[in-house]
N, C-alpha and C positions, 0 to 999 in steps of 0.2 A: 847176267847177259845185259851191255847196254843195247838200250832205244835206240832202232836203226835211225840214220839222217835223214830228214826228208827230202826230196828234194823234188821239185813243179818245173816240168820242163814244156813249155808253150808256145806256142808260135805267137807272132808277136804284130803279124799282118792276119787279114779276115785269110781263109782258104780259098784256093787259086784251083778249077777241075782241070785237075790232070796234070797238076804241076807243084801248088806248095799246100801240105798238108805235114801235121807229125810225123808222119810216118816216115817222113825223109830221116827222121831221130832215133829209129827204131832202132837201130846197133848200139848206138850210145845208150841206149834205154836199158838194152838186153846188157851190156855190158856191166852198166853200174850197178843193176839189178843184181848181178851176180856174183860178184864181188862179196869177199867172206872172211871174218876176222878169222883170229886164230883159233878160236874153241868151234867155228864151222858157221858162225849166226852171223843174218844180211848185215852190211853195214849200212847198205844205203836204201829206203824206200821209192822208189819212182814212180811217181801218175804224170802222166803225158795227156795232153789234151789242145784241141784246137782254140786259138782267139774265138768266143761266141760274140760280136759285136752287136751293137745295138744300131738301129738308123743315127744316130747320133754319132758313130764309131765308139762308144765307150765299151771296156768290156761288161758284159753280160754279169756273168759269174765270178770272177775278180779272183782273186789270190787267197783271199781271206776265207773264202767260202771252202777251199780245200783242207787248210791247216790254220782257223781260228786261231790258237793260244800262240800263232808269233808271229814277231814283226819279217819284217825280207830285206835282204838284201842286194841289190842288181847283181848278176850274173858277170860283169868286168869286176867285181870286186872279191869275188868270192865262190868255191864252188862249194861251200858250205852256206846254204842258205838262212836256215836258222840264226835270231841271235838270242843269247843265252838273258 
């Protein structure tokens, strides 16, 4: 069985009430979540979560803090995030 992909799906501005949070992601989430090789196993992992910004606007919690052991690559470039 390979390691499903991971993949961090984020909003990219602080959350907006009543208007821009993940949640507007939540189909593509359920989607890619559910997607399934041929022997039946996830191909792809998804954590979703909001920008945590700081007063500074920086993020909080970053990229790294999800999936340590890899670099990323921007979202126009690739929907494989990982690189090997």
């Amino acid at each position: 069985m390979a390691t499903p992909i991971r993949i961090l799906l984020q909003t990219t501005i602080p959350i907006v009430d009543d208007d821009w949070t993940i949640d507007r992601f939540s189909l593509l989430a359920k989607y890619l979540r559910s997607i399934r090789d041929e022997s039946g196993a996830q191909v792809y992992e998804v954590t979703t979560r909001n920008r945590d910004a700081n007063a500074q606007g920086a993020d909080v919690q970053g990229v790294t803090s999800f999936f340590p052991p890899f670099r990323w690559r921007s979202h126009r470039t690739s929907l494989r995030a990982p690189l090997a």
